[in-house]
C-alpha positions in Angstrom: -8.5 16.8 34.5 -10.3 14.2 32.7 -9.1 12.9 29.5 -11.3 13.2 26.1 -11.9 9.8 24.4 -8.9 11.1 21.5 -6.6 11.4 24.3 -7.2 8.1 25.0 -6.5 6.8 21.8 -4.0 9.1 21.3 -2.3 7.6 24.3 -2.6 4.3 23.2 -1.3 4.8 19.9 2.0 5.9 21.4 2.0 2.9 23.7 1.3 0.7 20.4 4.6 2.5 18.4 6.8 2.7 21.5 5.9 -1.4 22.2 6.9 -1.8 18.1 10.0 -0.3 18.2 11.1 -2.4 21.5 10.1 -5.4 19.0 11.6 -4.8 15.8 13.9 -7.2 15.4 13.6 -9.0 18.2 14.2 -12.3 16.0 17.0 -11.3 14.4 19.6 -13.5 16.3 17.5 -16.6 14.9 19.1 -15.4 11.5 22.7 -16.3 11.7 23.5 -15.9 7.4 23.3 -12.1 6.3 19.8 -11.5 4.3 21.5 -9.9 1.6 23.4 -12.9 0.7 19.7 -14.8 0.6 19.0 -12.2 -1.5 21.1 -12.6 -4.1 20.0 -15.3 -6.1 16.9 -14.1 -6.0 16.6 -10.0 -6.0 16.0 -10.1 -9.8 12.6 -11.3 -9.1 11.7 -8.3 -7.4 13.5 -6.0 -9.8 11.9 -7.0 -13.2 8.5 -5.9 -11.6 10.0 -2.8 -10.7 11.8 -2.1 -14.1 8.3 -3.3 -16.0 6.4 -0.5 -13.8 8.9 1.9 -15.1 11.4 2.5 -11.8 14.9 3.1 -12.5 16.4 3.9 -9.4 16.3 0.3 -8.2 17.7 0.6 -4.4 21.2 -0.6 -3.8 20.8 -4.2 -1.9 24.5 -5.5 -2.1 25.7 -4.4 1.3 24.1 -5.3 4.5 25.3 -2.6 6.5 23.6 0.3 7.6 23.1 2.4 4.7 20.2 4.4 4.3 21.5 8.6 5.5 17.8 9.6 6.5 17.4 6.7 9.1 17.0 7.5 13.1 18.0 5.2 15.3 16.6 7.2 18.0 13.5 7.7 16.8 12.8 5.2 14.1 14.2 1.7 15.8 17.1 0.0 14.7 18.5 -0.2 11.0 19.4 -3.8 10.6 20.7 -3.3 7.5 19.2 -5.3 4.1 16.3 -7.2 5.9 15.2 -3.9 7.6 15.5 -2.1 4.5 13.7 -4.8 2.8 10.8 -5.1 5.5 10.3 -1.1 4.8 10.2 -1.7 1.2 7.2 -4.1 1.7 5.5 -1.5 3.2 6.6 1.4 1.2 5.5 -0.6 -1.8 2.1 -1.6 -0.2 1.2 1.9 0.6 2.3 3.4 -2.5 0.3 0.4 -4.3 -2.7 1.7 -2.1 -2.6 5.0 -2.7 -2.4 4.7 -6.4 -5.4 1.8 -6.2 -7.5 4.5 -4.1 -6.3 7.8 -6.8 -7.4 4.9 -10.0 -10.6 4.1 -8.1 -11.5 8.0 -7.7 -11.0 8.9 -11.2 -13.0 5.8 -12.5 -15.9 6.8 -10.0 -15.7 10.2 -11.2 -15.8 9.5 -14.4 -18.7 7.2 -14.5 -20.4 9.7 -12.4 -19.9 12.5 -15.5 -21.0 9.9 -17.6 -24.4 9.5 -15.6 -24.6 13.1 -15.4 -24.8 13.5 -19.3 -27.0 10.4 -20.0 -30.0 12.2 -17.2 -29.9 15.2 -19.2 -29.6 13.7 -22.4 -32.7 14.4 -25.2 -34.2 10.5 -24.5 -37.4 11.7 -27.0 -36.2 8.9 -29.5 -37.0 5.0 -28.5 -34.3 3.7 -29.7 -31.6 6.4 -27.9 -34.0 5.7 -24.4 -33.0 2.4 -24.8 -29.2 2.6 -24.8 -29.5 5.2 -22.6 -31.2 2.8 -19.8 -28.6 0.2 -21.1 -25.8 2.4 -20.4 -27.0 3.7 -17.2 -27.6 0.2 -15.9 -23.9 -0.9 -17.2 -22.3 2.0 -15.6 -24.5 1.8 -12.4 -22.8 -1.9 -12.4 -19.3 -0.7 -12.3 -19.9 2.2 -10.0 -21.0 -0.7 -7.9 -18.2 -2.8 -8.7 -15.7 0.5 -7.7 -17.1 0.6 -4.4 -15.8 -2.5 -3.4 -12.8 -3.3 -1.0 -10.0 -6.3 -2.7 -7.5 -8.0 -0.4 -4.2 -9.5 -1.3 -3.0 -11.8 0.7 0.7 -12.3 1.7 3.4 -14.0 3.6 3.5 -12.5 7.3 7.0 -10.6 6.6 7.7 -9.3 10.1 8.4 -10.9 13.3 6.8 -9.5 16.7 7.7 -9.8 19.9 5.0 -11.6 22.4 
């Protein structure tokens, strides 16, 4: 039977996550001091963001044992205790980030869209309400514009692959 083009790519996705797991933490014997210790002088730093955002529930980072209940071995790679836990919370925080960036945008662009709406079926028989009508549609046009636009953060590489 001949595979569909999805199949394929399906296929090579798994490939892709089964080569990842073999890497995680490939590295890891380079780092002879424990990451939580690294940590400590400097864990604040990524707190106060958190507690300015409103979160609470700061995660526990003192130990650097193997502490989070919901985590697979089997099926989601090794643990490795505080530096794991803090490479998933780069990526945790990055797609939460994202997802609230994308939910922001999609309000905005609906919004400006209403706006448009109104101003096209707006009474324009007065020059002076034309005018800021045109004004407003071209200013709102602009940010629509702007919305639709793709940003990019750049950060330090945080994980270590295997060649």
């Amino acid at each position: 039977m001949v595979k569909t083009a999805a199949e394929y790519q399906r296929a090579y996705r798994e490939r892709l996550k089964a080569q990842e797991k073999q890497t995680v933490g490939v590295a890891d014997s380079a780092f002879k001091a424990p990451f939580h210790e690294f940590m400590g002088d400097f864990w604040n730093d990524v707190t106060t963001y958190l507690e300015w955002s409103g979160v609470k529930e700061i995660p526990d980072y003192v130990a650097d044992g193997d502490t989070d209940p919901d985590w697979n071995p089997e099926t989601d790679g090794p643990n490795r205790g505080a530096l794991g836990r803090a490479e998933r919370m780069v990526g945790l925080y990055l797609d939460a980030a994202s997802t609230l960036a994308d939910y922001i945008n999609r309000y905005k662009v609906q919004e400006i869209n209403a706006r448009l709406a109104e101003l096209e079926v707006a009474d324009l028989s007065d020059t002076q309400a034309r005018k800021q009508a045109v004004a407003d549609i071209v200013r709102l046009t602009k940010f629509r514009d702007q919305l639709s636009k793709q940003v990019r953060w750049t950060l330090p590489q945080w994980k270590v692959k295997g060649e």
